[in-house]
PyMOL Python script that loads the backbone (N, CA, C, O; Angstrom):
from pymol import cmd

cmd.read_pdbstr("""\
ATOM      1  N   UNK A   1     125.395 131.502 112.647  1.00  0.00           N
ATOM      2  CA  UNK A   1     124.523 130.346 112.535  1.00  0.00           C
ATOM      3  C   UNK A   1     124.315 129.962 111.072  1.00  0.00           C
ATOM      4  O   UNK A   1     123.862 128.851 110.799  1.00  0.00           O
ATOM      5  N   UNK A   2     124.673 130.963 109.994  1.00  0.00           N
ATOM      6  CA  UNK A   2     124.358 130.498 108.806  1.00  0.00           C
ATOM      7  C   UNK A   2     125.165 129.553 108.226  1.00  0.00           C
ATOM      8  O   UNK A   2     124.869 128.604 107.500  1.00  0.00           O
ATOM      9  N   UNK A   3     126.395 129.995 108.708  1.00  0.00           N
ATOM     10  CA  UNK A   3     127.383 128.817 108.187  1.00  0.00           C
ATOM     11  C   UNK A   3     126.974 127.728 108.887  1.00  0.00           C
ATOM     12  O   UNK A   3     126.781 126.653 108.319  1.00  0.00           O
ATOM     13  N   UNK A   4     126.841 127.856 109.876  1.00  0.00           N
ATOM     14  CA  UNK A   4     127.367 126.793 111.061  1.00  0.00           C
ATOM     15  C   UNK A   4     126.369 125.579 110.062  1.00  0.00           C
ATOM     16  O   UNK A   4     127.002 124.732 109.430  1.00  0.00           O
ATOM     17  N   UNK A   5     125.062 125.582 110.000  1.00  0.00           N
ATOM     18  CA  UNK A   5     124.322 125.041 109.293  1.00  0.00           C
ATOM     19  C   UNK A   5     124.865 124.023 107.703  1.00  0.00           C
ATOM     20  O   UNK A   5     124.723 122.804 107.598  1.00  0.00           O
ATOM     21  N   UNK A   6     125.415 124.848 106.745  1.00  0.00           N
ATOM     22  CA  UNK A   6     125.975 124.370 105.795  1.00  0.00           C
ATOM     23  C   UNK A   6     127.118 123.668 106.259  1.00  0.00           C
ATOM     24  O   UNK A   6     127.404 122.626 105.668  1.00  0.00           O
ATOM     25  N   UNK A   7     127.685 123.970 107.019  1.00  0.00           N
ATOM     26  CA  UNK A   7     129.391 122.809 107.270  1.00  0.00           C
ATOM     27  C   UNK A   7     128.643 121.629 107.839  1.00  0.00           C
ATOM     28  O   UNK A   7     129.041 120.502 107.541  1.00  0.00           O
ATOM     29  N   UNK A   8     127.526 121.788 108.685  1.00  0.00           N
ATOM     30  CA  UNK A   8     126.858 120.401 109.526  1.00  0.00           C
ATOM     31  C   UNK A   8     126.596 119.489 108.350  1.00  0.00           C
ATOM     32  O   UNK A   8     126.997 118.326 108.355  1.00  0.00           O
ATOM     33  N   UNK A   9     126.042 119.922 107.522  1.00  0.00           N
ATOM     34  CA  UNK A   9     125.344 119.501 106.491  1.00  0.00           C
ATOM     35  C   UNK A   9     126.552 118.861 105.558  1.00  0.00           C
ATOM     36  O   UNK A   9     126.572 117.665 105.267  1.00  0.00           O
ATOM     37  N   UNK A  10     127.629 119.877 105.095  1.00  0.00           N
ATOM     38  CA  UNK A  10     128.488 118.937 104.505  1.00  0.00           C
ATOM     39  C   UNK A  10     129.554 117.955 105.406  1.00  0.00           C
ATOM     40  O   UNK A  10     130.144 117.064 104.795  1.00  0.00           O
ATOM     41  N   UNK A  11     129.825 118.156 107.070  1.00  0.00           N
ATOM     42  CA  UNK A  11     130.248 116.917 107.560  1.00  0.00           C
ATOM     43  C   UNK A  11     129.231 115.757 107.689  1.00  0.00           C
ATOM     44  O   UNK A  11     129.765 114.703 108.034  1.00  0.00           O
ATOM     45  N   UNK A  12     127.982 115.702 107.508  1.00  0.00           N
ATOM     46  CA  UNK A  12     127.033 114.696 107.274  1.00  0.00           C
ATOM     47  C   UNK A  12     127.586 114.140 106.427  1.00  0.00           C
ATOM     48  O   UNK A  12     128.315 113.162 106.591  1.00  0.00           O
ATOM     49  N   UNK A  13     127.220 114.898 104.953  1.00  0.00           N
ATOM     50  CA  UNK A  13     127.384 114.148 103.854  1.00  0.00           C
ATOM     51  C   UNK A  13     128.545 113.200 103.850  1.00  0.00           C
ATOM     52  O   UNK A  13     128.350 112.042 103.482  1.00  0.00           O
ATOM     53  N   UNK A  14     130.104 113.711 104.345  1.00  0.00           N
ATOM     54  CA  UNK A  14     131.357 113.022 104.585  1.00  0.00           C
ATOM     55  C   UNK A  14     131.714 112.222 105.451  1.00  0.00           C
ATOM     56  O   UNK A  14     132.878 111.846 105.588  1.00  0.00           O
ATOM     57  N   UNK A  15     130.890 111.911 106.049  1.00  0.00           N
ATOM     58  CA  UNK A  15     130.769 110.906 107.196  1.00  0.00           C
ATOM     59  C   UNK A  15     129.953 109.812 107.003  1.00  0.00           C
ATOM     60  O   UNK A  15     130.159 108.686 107.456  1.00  0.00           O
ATOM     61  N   UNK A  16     128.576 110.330 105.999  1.00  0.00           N
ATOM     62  CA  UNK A  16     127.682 109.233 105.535  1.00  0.00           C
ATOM     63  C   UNK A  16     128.478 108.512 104.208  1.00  0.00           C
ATOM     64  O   UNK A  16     128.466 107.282 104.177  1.00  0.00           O
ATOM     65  N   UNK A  17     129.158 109.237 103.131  1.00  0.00           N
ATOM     66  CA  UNK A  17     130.199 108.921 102.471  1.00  0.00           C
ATOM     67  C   UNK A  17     131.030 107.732 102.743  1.00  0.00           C
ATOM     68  O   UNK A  17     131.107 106.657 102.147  1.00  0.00           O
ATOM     69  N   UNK A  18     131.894 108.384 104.245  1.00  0.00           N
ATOM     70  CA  UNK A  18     132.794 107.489 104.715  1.00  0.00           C
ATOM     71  C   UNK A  18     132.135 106.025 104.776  1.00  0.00           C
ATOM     72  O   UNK A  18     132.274 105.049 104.039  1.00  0.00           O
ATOM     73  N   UNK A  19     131.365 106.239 105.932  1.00  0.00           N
ATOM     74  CA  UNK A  19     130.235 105.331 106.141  1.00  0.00           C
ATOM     75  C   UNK A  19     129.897 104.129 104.780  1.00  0.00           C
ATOM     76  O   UNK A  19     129.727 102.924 104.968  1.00  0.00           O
ATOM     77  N   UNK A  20     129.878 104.515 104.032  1.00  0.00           N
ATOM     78  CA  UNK A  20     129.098 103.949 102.781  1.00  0.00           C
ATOM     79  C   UNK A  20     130.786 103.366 101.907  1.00  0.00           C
ATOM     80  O   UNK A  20     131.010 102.534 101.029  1.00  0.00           O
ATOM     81  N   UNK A  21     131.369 103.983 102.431  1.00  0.00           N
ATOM     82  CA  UNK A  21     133.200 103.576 101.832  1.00  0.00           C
ATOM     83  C   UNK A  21     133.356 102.271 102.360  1.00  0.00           C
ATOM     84  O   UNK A  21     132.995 101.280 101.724  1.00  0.00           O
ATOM     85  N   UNK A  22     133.840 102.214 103.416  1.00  0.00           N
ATOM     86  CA  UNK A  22     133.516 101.407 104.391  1.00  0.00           C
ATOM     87  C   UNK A  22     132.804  99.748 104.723  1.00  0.00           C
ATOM     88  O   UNK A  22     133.200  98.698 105.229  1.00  0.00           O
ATOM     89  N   UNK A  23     131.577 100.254 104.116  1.00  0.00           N
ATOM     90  CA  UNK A  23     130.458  98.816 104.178  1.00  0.00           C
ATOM     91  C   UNK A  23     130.856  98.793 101.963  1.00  0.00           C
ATOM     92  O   UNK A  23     129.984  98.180 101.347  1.00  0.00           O
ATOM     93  N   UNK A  24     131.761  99.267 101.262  1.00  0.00           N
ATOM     94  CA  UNK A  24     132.213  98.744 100.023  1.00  0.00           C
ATOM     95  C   UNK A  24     132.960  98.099 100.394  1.00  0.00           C
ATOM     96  O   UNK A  24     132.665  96.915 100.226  1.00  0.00           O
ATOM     97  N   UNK A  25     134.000  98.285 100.926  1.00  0.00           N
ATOM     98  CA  UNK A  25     135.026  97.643 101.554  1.00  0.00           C
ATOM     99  C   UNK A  25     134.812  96.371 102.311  1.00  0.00           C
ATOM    100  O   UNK A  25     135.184  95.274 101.893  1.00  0.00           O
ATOM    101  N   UNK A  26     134.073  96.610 103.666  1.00  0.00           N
ATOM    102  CA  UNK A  26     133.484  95.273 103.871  1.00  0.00           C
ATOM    103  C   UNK A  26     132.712  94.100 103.103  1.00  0.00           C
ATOM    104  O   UNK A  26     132.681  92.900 103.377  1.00  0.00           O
ATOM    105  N   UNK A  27     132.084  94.820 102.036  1.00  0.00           N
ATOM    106  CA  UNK A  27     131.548  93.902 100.846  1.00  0.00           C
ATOM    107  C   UNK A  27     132.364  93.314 100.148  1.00  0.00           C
ATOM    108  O   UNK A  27     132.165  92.156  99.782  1.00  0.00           O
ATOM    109  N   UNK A  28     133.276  93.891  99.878  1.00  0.00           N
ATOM    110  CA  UNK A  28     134.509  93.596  99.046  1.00  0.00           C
ATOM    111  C   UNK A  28     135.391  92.144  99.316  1.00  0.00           C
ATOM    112  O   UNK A  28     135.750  91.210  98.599  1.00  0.00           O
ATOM    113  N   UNK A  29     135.545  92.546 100.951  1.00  0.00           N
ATOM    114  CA  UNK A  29     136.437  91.703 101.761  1.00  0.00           C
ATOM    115  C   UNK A  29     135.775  90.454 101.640  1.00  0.00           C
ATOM    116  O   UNK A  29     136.443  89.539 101.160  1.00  0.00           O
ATOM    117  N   UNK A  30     133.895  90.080 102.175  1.00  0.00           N
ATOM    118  CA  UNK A  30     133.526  89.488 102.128  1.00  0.00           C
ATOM    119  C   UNK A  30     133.370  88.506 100.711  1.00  0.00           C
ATOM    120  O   UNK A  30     133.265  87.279 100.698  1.00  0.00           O
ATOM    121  N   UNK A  31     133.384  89.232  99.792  1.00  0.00           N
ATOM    122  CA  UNK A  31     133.365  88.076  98.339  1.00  0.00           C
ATOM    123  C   UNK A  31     134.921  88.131  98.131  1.00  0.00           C
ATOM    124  O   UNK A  31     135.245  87.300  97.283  1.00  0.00           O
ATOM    125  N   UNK A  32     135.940  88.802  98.602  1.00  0.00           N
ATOM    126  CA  UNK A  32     137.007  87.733  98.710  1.00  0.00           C
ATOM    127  C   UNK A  32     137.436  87.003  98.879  1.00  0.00           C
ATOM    128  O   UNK A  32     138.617  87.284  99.083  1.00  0.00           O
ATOM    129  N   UNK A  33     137.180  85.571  98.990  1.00  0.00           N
ATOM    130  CA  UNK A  33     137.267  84.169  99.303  1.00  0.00           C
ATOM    131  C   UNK A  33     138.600  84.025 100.237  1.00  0.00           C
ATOM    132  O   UNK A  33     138.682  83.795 101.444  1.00  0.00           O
ATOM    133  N   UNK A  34     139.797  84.280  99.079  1.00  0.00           N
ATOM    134  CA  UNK A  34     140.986  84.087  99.096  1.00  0.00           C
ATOM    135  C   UNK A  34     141.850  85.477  99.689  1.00  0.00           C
ATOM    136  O   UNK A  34     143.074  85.587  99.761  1.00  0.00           O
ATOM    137  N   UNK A  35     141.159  86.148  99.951  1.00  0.00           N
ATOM    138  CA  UNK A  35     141.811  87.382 101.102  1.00  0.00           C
ATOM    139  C   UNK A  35     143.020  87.757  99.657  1.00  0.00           C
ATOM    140  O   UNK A  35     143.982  88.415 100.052  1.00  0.00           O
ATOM    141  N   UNK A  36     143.040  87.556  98.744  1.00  0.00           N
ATOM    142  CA  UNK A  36     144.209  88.136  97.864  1.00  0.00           C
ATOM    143  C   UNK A  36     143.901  89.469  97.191  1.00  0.00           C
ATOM    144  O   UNK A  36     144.545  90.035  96.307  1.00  0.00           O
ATOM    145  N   UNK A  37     142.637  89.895  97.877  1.00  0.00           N
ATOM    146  CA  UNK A  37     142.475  91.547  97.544  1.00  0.00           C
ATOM    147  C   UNK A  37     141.901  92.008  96.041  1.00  0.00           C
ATOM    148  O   UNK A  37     141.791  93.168  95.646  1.00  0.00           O
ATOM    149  N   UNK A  38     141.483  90.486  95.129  1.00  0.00           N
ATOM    150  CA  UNK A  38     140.999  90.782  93.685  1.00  0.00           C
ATOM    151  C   UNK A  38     139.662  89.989  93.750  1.00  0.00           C
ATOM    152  O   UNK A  38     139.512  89.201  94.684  1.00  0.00           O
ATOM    153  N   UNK A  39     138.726  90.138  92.862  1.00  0.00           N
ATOM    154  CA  UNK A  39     137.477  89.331  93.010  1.00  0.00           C
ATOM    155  C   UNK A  39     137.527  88.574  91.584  1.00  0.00           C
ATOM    156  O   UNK A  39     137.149  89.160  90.569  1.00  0.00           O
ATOM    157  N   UNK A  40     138.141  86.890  91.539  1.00  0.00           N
ATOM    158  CA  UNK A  40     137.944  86.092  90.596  1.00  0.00           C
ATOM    159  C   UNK A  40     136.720  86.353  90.086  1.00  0.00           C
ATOM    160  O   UNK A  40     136.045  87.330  90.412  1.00  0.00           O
ATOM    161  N   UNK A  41     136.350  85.397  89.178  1.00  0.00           N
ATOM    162  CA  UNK A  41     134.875  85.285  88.307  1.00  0.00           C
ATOM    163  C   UNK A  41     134.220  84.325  89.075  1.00  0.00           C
ATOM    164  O   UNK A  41     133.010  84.473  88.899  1.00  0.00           O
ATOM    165  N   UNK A  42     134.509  83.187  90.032  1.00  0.00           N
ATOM    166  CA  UNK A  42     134.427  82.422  90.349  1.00  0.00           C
ATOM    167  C   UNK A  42     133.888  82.966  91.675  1.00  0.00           C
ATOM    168  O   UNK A  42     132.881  82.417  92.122  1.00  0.00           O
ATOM    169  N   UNK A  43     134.237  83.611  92.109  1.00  0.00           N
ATOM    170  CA  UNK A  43     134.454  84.947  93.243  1.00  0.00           C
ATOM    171  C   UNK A  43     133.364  85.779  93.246  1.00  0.00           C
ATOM    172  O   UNK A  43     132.533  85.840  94.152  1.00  0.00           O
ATOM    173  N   UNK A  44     133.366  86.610  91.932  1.00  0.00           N
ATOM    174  CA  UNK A  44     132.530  87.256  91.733  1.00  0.00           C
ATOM    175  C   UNK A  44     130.888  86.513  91.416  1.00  0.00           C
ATOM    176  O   UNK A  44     129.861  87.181  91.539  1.00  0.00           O
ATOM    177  N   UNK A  45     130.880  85.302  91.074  1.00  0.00           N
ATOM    178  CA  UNK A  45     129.542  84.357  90.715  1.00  0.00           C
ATOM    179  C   UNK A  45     128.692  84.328  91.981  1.00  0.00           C
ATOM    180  O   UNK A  45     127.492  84.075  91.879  1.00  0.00           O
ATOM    181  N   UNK A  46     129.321  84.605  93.331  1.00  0.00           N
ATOM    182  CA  UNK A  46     127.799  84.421  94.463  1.00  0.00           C
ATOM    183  C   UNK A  46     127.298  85.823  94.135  1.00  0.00           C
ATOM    184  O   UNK A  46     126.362  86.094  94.887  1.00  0.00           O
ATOM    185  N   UNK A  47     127.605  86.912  93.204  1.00  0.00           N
ATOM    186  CA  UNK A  47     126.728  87.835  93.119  1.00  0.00           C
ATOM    187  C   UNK A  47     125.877  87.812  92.197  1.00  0.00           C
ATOM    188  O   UNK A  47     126.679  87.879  91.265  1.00  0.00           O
ATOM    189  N   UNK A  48     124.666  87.763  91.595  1.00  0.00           N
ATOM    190  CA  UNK A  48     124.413  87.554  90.279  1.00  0.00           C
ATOM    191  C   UNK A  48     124.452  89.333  89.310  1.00  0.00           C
ATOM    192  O   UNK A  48     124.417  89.296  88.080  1.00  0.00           O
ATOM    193  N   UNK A  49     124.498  90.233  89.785  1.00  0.00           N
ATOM    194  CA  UNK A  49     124.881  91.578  89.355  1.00  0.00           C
ATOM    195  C   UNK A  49     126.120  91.326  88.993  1.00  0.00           C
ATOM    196  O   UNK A  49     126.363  91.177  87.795  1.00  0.00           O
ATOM    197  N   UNK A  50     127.235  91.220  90.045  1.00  0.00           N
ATOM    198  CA  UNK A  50     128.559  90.875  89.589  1.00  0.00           C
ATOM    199  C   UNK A  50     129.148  89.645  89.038  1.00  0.00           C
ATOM    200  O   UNK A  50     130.290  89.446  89.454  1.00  0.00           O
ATOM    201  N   UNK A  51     128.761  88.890  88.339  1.00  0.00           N
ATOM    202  CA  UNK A  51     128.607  87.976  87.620  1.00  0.00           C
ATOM    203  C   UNK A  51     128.395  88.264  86.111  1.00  0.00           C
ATOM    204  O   UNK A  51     129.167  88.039  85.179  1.00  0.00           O
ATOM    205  N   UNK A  52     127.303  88.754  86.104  1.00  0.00           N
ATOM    206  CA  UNK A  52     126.676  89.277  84.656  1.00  0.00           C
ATOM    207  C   UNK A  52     127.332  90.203  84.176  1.00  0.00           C
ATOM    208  O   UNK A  52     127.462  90.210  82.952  1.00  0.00           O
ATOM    209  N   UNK A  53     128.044  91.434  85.091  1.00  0.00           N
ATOM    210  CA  UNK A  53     128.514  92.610  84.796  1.00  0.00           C
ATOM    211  C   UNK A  53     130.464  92.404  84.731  1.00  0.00           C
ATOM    212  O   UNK A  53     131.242  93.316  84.453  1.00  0.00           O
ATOM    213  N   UNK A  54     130.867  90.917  85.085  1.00  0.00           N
ATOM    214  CA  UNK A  54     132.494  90.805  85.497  1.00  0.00           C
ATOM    215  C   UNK A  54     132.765  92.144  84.613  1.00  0.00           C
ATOM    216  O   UNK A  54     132.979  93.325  84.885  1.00  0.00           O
ATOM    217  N   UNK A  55     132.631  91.251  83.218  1.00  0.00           N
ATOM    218  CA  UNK A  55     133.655  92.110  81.807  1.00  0.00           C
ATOM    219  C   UNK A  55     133.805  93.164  81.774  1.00  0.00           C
ATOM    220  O   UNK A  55     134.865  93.681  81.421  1.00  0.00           O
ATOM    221  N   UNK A  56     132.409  94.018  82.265  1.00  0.00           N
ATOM    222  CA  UNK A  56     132.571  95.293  81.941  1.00  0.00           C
ATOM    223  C   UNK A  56     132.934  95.836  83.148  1.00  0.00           C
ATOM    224  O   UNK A  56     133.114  97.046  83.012  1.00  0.00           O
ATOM    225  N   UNK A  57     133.173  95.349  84.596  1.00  0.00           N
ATOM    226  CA  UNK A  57     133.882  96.020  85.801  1.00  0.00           C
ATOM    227  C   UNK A  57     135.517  95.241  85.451  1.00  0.00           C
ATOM    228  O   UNK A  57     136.579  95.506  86.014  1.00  0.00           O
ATOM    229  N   UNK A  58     135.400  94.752  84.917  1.00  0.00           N
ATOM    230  CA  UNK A  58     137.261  94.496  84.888  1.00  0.00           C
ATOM    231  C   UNK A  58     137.430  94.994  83.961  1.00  0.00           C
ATOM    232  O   UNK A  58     137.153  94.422  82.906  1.00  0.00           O
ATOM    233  N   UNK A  59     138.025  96.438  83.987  1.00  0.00           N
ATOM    234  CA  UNK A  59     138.470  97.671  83.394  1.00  0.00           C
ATOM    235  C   UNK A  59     139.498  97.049  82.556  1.00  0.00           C
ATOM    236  O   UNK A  59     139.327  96.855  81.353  1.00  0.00           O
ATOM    237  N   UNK A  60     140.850  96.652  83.360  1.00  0.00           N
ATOM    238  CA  UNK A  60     142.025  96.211  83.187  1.00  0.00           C
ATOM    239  C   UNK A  60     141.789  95.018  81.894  1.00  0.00           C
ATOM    240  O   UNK A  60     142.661  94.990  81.026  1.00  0.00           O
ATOM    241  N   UNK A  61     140.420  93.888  81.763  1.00  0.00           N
ATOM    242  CA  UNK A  61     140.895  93.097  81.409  1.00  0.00           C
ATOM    243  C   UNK A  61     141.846  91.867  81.759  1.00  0.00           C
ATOM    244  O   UNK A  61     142.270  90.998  80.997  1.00  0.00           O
ATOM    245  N   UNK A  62     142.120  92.083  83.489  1.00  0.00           N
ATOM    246  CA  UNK A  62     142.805  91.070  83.859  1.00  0.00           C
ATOM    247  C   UNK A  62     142.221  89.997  84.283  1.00  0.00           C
ATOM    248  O   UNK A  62     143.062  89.276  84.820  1.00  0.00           O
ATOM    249  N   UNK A  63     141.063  89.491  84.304  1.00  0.00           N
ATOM    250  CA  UNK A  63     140.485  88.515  84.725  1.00  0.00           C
ATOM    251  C   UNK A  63     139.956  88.653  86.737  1.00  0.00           C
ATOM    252  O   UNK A  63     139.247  87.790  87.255  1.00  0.00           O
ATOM    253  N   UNK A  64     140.476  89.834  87.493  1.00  0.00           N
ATOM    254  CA  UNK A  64     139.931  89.719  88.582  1.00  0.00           C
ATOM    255  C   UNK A  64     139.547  91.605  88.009  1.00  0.00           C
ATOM    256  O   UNK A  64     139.786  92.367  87.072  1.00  0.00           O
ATOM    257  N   UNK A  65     138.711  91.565  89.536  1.00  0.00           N
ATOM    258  CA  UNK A  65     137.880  93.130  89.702  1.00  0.00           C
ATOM    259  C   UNK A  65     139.105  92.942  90.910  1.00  0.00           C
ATOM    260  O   UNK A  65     139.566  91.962  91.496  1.00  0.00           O
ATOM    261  N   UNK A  66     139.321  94.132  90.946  1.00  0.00           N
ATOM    262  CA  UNK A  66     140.104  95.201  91.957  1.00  0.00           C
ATOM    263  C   UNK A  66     139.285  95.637  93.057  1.00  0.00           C
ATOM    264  O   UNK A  66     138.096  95.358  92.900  1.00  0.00           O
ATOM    265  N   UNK A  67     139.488  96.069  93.821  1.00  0.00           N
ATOM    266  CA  UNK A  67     139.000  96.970  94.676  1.00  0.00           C
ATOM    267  C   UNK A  67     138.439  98.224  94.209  1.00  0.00           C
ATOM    268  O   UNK A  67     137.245  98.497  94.331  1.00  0.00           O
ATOM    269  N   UNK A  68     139.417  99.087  93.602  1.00  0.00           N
ATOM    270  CA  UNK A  68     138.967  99.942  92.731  1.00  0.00           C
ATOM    271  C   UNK A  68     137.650 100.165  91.445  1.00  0.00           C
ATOM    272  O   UNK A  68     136.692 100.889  91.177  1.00  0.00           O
ATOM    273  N   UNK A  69     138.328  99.112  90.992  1.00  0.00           N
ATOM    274  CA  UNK A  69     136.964  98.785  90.063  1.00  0.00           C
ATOM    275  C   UNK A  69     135.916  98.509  90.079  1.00  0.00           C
ATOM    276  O   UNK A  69     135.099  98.705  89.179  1.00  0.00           O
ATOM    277  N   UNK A  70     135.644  97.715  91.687  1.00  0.00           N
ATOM    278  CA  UNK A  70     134.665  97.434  92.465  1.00  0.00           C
ATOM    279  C   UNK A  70     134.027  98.708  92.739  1.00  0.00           C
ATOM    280  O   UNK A  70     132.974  99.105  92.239  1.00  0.00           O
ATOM    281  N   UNK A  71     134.734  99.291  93.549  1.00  0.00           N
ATOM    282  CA  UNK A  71     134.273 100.824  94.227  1.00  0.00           C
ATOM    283  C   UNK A  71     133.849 101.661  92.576  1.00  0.00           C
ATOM    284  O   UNK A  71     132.697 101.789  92.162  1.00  0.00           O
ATOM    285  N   UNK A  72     134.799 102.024  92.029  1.00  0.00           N
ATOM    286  CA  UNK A  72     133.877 102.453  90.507  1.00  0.00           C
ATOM    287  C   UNK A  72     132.704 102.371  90.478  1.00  0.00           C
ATOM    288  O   UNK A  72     131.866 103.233  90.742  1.00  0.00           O
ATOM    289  N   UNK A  73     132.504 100.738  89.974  1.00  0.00           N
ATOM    290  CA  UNK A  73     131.296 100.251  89.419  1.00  0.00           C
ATOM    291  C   UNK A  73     130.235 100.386  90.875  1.00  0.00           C
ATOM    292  O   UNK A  73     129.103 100.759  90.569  1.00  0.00           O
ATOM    293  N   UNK A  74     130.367 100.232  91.807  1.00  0.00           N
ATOM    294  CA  UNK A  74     129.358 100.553  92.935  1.00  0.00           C
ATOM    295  C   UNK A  74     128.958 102.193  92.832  1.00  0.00           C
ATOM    296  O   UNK A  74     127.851 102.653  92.552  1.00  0.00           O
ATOM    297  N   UNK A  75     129.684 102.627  93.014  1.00  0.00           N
ATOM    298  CA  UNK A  75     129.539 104.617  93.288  1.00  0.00           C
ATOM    299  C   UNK A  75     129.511 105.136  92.130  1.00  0.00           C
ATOM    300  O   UNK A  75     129.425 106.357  92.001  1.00  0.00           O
TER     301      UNK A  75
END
""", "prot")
cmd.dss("prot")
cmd.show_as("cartoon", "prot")
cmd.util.cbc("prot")
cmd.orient("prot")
């Protein structure tokens, strides 16, 4: 029972994780306008967090946020 306890506890955590992966992703999708998988500035402007913050979540410097960079700057 002692273990059993700690593994419950860490498949929580990885499931609430997932969970929380997930609704980034769906956030993501949703300020994608253009389904092309990057978040313009233009894109990014219905957020006012992501708006203010583009420059410093576009790692790259390429003018869109990634997915990645998104997820970064969220987590």
């Amino acid at each position: 029972m002692k273990v059993l306890v700690p593994l419950c506890l860490c498949c929580s955590a990885l499931f609430s994780f997932n969970s929380l992966a997930i609704d980034v992703e769906a956030t993501f999708a949703e300020l994608d306008k253009d389904s092309n998988g990057t978040l313009s500035e233009a894109e990014a402007s219905e957020d006012a967090v992501l708006h203010e913050s583009f420059e410093q979540i576009d790692k790259d410097q390429n003018g869109q946020i990634s997915l990645t960079e998104f997820k970064q700057f969220l987590l």
